[in-house]
Every structure is written in C-alpha cells, then in structure tokens.
Phi, psi and omega in degrees: 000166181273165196281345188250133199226127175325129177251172142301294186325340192249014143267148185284177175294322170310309184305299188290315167304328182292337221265313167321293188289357196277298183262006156277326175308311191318148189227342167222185124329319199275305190319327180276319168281351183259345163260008163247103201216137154241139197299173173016056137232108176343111164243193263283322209082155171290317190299314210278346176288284199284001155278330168292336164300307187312287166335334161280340176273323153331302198257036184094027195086350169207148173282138209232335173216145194290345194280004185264298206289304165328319214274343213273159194268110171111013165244093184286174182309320203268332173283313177305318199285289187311334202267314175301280180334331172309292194267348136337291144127015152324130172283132202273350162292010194240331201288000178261337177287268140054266204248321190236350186086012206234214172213150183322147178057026164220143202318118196284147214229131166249103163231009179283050177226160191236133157269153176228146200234140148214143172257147167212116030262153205295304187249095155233168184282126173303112192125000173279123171278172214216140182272119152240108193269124151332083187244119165239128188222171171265206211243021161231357168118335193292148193274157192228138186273165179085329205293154198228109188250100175250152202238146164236170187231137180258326183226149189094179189223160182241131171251125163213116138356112184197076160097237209265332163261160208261110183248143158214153192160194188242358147207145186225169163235164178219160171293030206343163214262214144297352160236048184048004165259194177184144182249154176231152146266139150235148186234122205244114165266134158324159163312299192293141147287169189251159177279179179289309175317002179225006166251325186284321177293280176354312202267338190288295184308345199292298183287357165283013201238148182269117163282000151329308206302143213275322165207175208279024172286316192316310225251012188279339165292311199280342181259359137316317220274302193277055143262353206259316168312311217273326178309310208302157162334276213289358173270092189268294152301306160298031181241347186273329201279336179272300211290341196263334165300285186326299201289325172300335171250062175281333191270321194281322190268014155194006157268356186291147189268285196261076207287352196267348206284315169335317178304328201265349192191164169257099162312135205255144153262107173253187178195144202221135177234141167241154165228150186234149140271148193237192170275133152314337206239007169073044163250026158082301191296111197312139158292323197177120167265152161200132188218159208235140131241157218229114158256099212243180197280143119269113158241033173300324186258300179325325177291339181292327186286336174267359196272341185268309175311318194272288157011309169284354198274167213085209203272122169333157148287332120011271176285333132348294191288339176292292159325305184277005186265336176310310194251008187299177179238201198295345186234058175311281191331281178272018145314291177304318175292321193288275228288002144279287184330312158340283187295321179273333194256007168257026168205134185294160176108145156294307180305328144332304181298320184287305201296321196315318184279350171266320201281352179278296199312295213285356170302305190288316164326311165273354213251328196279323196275358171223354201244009186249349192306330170305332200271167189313173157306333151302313176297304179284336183284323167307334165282322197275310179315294197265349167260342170297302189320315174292265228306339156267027176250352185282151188196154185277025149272332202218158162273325201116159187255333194264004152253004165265297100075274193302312200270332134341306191292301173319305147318276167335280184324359178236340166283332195288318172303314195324300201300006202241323179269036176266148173250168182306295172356269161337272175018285182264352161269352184271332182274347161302298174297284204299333194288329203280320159319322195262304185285338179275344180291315190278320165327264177349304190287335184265345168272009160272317177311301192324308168299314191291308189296347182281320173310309169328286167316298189325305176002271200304307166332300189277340141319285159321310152327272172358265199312315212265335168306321189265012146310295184309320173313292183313304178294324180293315169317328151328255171343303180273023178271288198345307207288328167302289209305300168334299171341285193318319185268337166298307209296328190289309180266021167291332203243359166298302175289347178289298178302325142317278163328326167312290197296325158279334165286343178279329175300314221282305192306297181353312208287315177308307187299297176310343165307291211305303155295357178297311236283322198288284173321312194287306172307337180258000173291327165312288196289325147343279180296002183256307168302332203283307180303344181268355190263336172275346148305322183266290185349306195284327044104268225240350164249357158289326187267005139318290190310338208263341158307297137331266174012278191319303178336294181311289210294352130332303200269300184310308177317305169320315190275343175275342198258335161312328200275334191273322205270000000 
C-alpha cells in the first residue's frame, strides 16, 4: 500500500455515509474479507471481518459515525484506508491519484483542494474598506485547517490580522481557520495614510451615498450636501482626508479641462487579487488557485466637480470685480487683488484652494476680455498687464510677490524722478527720511515674524480644538444611541406604569365598593347581634315558663297520685 493513508477527516459526509452504509450491510466476516482485498496486500482478513461485526453489535448493530470504525482495534490507518477505498469502489491502484492528485507509490503530494475568494460589499466606494473571505475545502467539501494561502492584490493594501499582530502589504499569507476559511481587509488608501479619526469621518460620509446610483447626477444633492460637509470649520478631519484623495487625483480632479464631464459617468478603479496554495516544499508551484476582480467607485473627481458648483453660488466673481472697478479709486489693482484673495481665503481646505485658483484664474480671464473696457486708460492698461499675471500668484495667505514687486518698481521710478529734480540739500533730508523709513520697514518686518508665529500657535490650536470636536462628536453620538435606548425603555415602563395606575384605580374602586359593603355587613351584624339578645331573652323566658310548666305538671301530677292513693 501506499505510505500516504486516509484519516475520517478526509472524508466528506457523503463519502463516510457510503463507507458507513457499506459495512452495516455486511452480513459475515467471510463476506468483509472477500471484498476488501487488495492485489500483492495482507488483506482485510476473516478475524478483522468478524471483529468489525462484533463492534457493530456493540454498539446496537449498526455503525453511526466513521470515527466508530477508526476507533475498533487492530484496524489502524493502512486498514481504515482499504475499508474506505473498498467501500468507495475506488481502484485500488489509483486511490492515491484519486483522493491527492498523485500517483501509487509515490511520495504524496496535497493538490485535491478548492479554493474559493467573495469580496464584501460587492459596490463600494474608494477608500472604503472591503471583507475577503477565504474558503479551502477539498475535493468532497471538507474544509482543511491550517492551509497557508497567499494573496496578493495589484491595487489597495491587504490587512490581515494573526493574533495581536497587524501583516500588511499588497501581498500576504494567512492561515486558514476551524472551518477552513481566513479573513483579509482591503484597503485602497492615499499615499499618505489617514488616521483613524479621517477614515472613520471618510467612511461616515461615504455611506451616505448608493454606489448603485447609475451615474453621479443621481447622486448630486448628496455629494453637494458632503461639499458642504467639507467646507463647514469643524469637519477637520474629513476635509484633511478628502484633500489627500484630491492631491492624488489633482491633474484629473482639478486640472481638467472639461470639469462637467465627471457628472456623466463614474470613474472606476479595478484590481485583481489573486490567492495561491502554494506547494509546501517552496518549489514555487500553486496547489489551488483563485483570482477575483475587484472594483471600486472614484469618487473624486465628480465630487470636485460640485464641490466647484457649490463655490460658484451667489454672485460671479467677475461681476464682483466689474463692480468694484466701476467704483475704484488710483489703487484699483489692489483693490481688485484683495476682493480675489478675499473670495479664495473664505472657504477652508486645500481642495477648496485649488478648485478656488482656477476658478480666480478663469474669473480674471473674462473679467480682462469684457469687463474693462469702461475704466480709464491707465487703470486699464495696468489691469490688463498685471492682473491676471498677479492673480495668479493670490494664495488664501498672499497677494503674490509680482504685484508688490510691480508697485515698488513703480514707486522708485517716480521717487528716483522726484529726487533727480531735488537739490542736495532735500536730498539728504529725503535720505535722512528713508533711513527712518527703513528702521520702522524693519520695526515691522519683526512685529509680522511675531504675528505669523502667533499665527502659527492659533494654527496649531485651532487644530487641536478641530481634533477634540471630533472627539466630542464621537462621544455625543455615543450618547445619543445611549440616550435612544433609555427613551426606549421609559417609553415601556411609562405604558407599564399607566397600566399600573389603571389596575389601582380599578383596587381603590373595589376597595370603596368593599367599604361600603363592610359598613352594610357590620349593620346587619348590629342588627344579628341586637336579634340574638332578644332571642336569649325570650329563651331564657320561654324556658322559665318551660321550668314553671314542668312545676305545675309535677304538682299535677303528685296531686293525682296523691288522690289515687286515698281513693
């Protein structure tokens, strides 16, 4: 026989009913030896026949689980293996290709197994984590423990969990359990990673959304609604957590030529995880394979795309800048720069920052090709040179260097005519001016390093502030599940105690009613006790004139006997 031998685990139930139904059947010993025979092998025998009958009558005539047959004495793995192959109807030169993939007499080989990969949930979004479950079974269903399965992912990261430690990577291996499965996370993360508090805010907003919806027009209140999210102070963590999505997709998601298009369709990410049984022995060759593909919703760049709609609403910038050039004065430009700077520093986020400066740039862009023709000539030729070029340089911190740059230069050029028609004298009072000019330029320049670094701490503050609201949040949500179930259990025993109150006010009447009848019993109990005395009265009475009745009788009576006697 061959060195590799059949265990009950490694039959299915089906397999094991047969092997069960085989030897319940048997009807002698000779009968058991002559069909479990294997060629050039000692087989089953008549004594190992007729011990396995005695173990069937034992145990009330027939065998009920295959571990009673394992169980019976002197039938070990090389016997238990003929009697399964037997009753199987397995050839017996085969039964190891058969059952293992291999061939008789040669070094066993484990490929009779099926892997199987489901992903869950089936339609999720990116960045949304994702369940993969594991199945290894054999080629009869039984799930096989242990089995060490490696998976890889081409897009996303794999988590898996093994005991207190955390293996991660784009391929892992994991173990299978007691029932033959193993679980994995996949994870489509930014290059940076998010902490949990921006993945958990990520995953809130997320779920408001159906990745069903056939494209994102379906979906436009709700991914308005979370631009709305993202925009508010306090959504500190999801607005760091949508920005780390946005910079990775910054040339599709805010470079885009044609920002509506996003709206028409959902762009898709796939991926393919494959998982192997590998060989045991490291020679690289899969046992049982399974690959999945994997898809997930991008929703970045649609979202970028409303995210730009809610940003334009109200009144263009354009006609801001039109207005305010109608009414500017000699320091038009900057006028103009500040109500772009303005407009770009009133709403938070880096992705906010980005869609805000192409929506400046192409606002200035129209505002030069229709909107200047009204203002002086001067005014205008200074708008048309320098402002698009300044506005791109507006940041929601800076005007840009080129237009302080432009108007310094302008200046000199008009102190330098100034001072050239000056005689020396002025001159050196002007020069006089400028060094005192120059020490209050430097006075300045260290009380802005101050504010900026004070600025810097608010920062840092209003961060921390940031991080502890979304604490708070988390604990108040907490609560108010709490603060539900409590609702819940007043609300039972609010209609407990109504029934209660009921059910006393039906005693108190009772109670009332048993007053009255108490008060009703004691009168005639009054009146009982009133007859009675008058009835032991007349008793007493009605047995004085008994005794005077008697009396008489006797003296009646005597009188008779006495006069009988004379007489």
């Amino acid at each position: 026989m061959p060195i590799v031998y059949l265990q009950p685990s490694d039959l299915s139930a089906v397999q094991a009913a047969r092997v069960l139904a085989f030897l319940n059947a048997a009807t002698s010993a000779e009968q058991l030896a002559r069909d479990i025979e294997f060629p050039r092998e000692p087989d089953i025998g008549v004594r190992l026949g007729q011990r396995l009958l005695d173990a069937r009558a034992a145990l009330g005539g027939s065998f009920t689980d295959i571990l009673q047959v394992r169980a019976v004495r002197l039938i070990g793995p090389e016997r238990f293996t003929e009697i399964c192959v037997a009753a199987l109807g397995l050839e017996p030169t085969r039964w190891v290709e058969l059952f293992y993939g291999g061939e008789a007499l040669a070094t066993p080989t484990e490929t009779g197994l099926v892997l199987s990969l489901a992903l869950h949930p089936q339609d999720a979004w990116l960045g949304e984590p994702r369940t993969l479950r594991l199945q290894v079974n054999d080629h009869g269903g039984t799930p096989r423990v242990g089995v060490a399965v490696t998976v890889q992912a081409s897009l996303g990261r794999l988590v898996y969990l093994y005991g207190f430690h955390r293996i991660e990577g784009q391929a892992v291996t994991v173990l299978t359990g007691s029932d033959g499965s193993a679980e994995l996370e996949l994870l489509t993360p930014p290059t940076e990673p998010l902490t949990e508090n921006q993945q958990a805010a990520l995953e809130t907003a997320l779920a408001g959304l159906d990745p069903r919806a056939a494209h994102p027009l379906a979906l436009e209140a709700g991914l308005k609604a979370m631009a709305e999210a993202y925009l508010r102070d306090r959504s500190y963590s999801l607005r760091t957590a949508i920005d780390l999505y946005v910079r990775d997709a910054h040339g599709a998601a805010v470079d885009t030529i044609s920002r509506a298009r996003w709206k028409l369709a959902w762009p898709v990410d796939s991926g393919l995880i494959q998982a192997d049984v590998l060989d045991a022995e490291g020679r690289g060759s899969s046992l049982a394979r399974a690959v999945r593909t994997a898809t997930w919703i991008d929703w970045v760049e649609p979202w970028t795309s409303f995210l730009a709609d809610v940003l334009e609403g109200g009144t263009p910038l354009e006609q801001e800048l039109a207005a305010r050039a109608s009414t500017g004065d000699g320091a038009l430009l900057d006028g103009l720069l500040n109500l772009a700077q303005t407009r770009l520093a009133g709403h938070a986020g880096r992705a906010a920052e980005w869609i805000g400066k192409r929506q400046l740039e192409a606002a200035v862009d129209r505002f030069i090709g229709g909107g200047v023709e009204t203002l002086p000539v001067e005014a205008r030729d200074a708008v048309v040179s320098q402002l698009g070029v300044a506005a791109a340089e507006v940041s929601p911190r800076s005007l840009g260097s080129y237009t302080l740059d432009t108007a310094t230069r302008a200046d000199l050029g008009q102190r330098i005519d100034t001072v050239a028609e000056l005689n020396l004298a002025e001159f050196e009072h002007l020069g006089t001016l400028a060094r005192e000019v120059e020490a209050r330029a430097s006075a300045v320049d260290a009380q802005l390093r101050q504010v900026q670094a004070l600025a810097l701490e608010v920062n840092q503050d209003r961060q921390a502030i940031d991080t502890r609201i979304d604490s708070f949040d988390t604990r108040y949500q907490s609560f108010d599940s709490r603060y539900s179930s409590f609702d819940t259990r007043y609300a039972s025993f609010d209609t407990r105690y109504a029934d209660f109150d009921s059910r006393y006010t039906l005693i108190g009447t009772q109670l009332n009613e048993f007053d009255v009848r108490y008060g009703q019993f004691a009168t005639d109990l009054s009146r009982f006790n009133t007859d009675l005395a008058s009835f032991d009265q007349n008793r007493l009475t009605l047995n004085t004139r008994i005794d005077s009745v008697d009396t008489n009788l006797k003296n009646v009576v005597s009188a008779n006997n006495l006069r009988l006697t004379r007489g």
